[in-house]
PyMOL commands that place a pseudoatom at each C-alpha (Angstrom):
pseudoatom trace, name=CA, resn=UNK, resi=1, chain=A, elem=C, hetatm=0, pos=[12.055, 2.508, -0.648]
pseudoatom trace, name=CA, resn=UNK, resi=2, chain=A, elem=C, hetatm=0, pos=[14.327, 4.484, -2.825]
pseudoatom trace, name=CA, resn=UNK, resi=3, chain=A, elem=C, hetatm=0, pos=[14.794, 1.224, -5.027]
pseudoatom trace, name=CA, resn=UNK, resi=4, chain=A, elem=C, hetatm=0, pos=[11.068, 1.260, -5.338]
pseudoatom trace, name=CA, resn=UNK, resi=5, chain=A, elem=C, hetatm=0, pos=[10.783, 4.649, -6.057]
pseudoatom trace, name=CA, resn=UNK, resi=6, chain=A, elem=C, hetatm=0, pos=[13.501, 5.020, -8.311]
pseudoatom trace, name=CA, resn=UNK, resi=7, chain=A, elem=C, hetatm=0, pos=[12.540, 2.222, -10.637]
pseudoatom trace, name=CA, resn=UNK, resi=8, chain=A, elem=C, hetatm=0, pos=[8.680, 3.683, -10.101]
pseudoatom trace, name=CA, resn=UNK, resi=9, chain=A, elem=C, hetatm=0, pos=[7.309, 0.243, -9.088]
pseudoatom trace, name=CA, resn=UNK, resi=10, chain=A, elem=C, hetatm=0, pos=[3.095, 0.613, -8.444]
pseudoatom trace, name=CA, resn=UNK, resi=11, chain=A, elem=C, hetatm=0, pos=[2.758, -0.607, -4.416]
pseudoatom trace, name=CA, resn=UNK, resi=12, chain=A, elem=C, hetatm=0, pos=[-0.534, -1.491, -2.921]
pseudoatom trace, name=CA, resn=UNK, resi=13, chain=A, elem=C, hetatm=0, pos=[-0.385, -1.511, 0.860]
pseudoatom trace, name=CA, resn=UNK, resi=14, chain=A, elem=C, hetatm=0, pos=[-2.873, -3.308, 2.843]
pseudoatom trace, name=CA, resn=UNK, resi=15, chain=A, elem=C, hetatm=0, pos=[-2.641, -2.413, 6.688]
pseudoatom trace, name=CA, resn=UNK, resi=16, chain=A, elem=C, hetatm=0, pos=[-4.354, -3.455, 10.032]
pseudoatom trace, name=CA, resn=UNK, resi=17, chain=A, elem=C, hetatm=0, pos=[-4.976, 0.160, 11.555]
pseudoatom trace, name=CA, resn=UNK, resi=18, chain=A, elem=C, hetatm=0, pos=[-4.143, -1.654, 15.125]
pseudoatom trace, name=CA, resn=UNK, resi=19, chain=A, elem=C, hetatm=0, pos=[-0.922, -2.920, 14.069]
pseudoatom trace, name=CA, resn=UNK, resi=20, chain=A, elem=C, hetatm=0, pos=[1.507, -2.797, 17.321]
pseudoatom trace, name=CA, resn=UNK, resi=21, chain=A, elem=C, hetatm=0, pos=[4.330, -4.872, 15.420]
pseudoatom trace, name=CA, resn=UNK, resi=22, chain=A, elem=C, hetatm=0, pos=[4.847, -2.103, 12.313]
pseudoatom trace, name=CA, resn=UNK, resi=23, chain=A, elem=C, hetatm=0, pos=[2.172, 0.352, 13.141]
pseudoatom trace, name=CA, resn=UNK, resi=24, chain=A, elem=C, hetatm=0, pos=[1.727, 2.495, 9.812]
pseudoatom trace, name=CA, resn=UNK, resi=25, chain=A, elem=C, hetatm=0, pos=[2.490, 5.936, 11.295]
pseudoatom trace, name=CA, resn=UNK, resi=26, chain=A, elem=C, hetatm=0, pos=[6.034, 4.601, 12.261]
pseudoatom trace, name=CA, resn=UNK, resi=27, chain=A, elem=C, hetatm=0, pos=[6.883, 2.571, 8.726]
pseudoatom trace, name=CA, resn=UNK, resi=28, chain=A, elem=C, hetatm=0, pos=[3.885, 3.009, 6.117]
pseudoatom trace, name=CA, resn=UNK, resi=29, chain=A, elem=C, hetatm=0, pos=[3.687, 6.778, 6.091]
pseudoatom trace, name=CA, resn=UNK, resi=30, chain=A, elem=C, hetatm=0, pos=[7.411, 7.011, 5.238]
pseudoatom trace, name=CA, resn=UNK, resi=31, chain=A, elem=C, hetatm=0, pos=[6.648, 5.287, 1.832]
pseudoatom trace, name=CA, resn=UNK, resi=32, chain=A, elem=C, hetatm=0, pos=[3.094, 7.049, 1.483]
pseudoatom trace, name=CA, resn=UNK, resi=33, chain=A, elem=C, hetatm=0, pos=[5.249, 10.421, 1.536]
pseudoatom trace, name=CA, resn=UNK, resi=34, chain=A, elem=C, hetatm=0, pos=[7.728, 9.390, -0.676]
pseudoatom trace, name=CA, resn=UNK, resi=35, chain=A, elem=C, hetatm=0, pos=[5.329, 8.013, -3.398]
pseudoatom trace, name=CA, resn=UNK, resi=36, chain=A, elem=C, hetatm=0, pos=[3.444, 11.062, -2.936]
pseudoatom trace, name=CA, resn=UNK, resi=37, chain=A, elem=C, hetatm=0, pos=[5.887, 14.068, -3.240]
pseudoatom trace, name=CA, resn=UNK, resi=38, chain=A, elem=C, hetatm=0, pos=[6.979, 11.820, -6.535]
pseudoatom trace, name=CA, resn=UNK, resi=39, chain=A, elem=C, hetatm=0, pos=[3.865, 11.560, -7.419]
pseudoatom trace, name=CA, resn=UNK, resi=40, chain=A, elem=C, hetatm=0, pos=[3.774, 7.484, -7.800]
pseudoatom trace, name=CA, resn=UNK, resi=41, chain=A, elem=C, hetatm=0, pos=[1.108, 4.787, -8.148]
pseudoatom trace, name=CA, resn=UNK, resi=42, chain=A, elem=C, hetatm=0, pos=[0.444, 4.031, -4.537]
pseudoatom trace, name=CA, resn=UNK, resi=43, chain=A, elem=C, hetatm=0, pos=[-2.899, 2.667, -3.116]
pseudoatom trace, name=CA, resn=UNK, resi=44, chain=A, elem=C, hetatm=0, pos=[-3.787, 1.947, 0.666]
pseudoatom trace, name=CA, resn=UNK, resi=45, chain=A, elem=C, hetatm=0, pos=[-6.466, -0.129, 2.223]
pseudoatom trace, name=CA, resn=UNK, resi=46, chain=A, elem=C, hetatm=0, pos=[-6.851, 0.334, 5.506]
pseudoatom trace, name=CA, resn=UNK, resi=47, chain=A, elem=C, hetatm=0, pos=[-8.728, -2.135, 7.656]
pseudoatom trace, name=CA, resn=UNK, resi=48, chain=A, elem=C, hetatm=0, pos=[-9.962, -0.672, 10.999]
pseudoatom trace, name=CA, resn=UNK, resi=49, chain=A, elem=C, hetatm=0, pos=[-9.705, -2.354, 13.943]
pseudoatom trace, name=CA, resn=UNK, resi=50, chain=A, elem=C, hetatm=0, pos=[-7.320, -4.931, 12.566]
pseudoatom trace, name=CA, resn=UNK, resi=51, chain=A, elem=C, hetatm=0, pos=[-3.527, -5.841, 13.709]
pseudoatom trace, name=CA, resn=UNK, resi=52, chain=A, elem=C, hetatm=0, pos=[-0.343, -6.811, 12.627]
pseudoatom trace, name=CA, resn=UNK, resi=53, chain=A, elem=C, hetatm=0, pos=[-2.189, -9.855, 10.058]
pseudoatom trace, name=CA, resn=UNK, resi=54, chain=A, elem=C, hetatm=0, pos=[-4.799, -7.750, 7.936]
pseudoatom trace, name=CA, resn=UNK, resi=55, chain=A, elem=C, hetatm=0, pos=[-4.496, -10.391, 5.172]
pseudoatom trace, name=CA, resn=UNK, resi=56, chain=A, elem=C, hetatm=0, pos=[-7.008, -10.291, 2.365]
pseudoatom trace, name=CA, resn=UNK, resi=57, chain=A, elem=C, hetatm=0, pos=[-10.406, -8.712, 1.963]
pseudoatom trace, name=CA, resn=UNK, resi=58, chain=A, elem=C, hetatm=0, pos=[-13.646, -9.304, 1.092]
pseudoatom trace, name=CA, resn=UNK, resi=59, chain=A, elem=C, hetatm=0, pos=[-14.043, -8.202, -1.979]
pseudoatom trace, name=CA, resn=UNK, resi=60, chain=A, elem=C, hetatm=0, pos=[-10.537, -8.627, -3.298]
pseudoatom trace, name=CA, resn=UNK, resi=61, chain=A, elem=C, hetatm=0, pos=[-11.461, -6.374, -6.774]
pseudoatom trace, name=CA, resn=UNK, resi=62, chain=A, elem=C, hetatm=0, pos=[-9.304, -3.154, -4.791]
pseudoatom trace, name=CA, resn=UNK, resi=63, chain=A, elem=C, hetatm=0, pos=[-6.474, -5.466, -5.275]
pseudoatom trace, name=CA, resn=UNK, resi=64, chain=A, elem=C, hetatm=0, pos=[-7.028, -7.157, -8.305]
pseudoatom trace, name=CA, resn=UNK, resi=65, chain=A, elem=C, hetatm=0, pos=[-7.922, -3.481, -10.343]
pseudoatom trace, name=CA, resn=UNK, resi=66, chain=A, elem=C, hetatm=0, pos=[-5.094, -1.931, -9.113]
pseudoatom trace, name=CA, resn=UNK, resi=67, chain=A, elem=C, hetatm=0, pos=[-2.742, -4.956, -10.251]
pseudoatom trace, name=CA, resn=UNK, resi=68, chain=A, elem=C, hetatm=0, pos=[-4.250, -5.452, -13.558]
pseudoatom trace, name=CA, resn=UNK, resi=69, chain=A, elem=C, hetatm=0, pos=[-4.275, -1.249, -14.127]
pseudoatom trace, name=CA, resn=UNK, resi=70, chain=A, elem=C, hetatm=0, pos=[-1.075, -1.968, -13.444]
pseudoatom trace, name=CA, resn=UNK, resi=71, chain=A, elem=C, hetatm=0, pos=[0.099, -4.230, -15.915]
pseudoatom trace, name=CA, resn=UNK, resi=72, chain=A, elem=C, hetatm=0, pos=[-1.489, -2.758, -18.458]
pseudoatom trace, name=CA, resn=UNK, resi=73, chain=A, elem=C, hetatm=0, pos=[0.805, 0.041, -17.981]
pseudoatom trace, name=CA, resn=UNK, resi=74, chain=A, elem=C, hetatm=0, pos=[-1.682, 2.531, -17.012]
for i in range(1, 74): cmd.bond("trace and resi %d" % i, "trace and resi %d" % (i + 1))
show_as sticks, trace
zoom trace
């Protein structure tokens, strides 16, 4: 995380809200915090009701936005 930080690299994180292998309260929020108190580009999707494999979406645009704002150098 501090790599991340440090070098300001934009994360998205995509979580199942039922994850029992790396539930977010006991990893996620550590980064969340961090990006937050250093004010950095940090999005989260949260899928309800979803475990450890919340792969993907629906409607991937989230994603693809918040890569290509990204880029750009937004």
């Amino acid at each position: 995380m501090p790599v991340l930080a440090e070098h300001k690299i934009p994360v998205i994180m995509l979580y199942g809200e039922e994850d029992d292998v790396v539930p977010y309260p006991e990893n996620g929020i550590f980064l969340e915090k961090l990006y937050r108190k250093k004010q950095l580009p940090l999005q989260e999707i949260r899928k309800p009701g979803c475990g450890h494999h919340p792969h993907g979406l629906t409607d991937p645009a989230p994603i693809v936005n918040f890569i290509l704002k990204h880029i750009a150098g937004e």
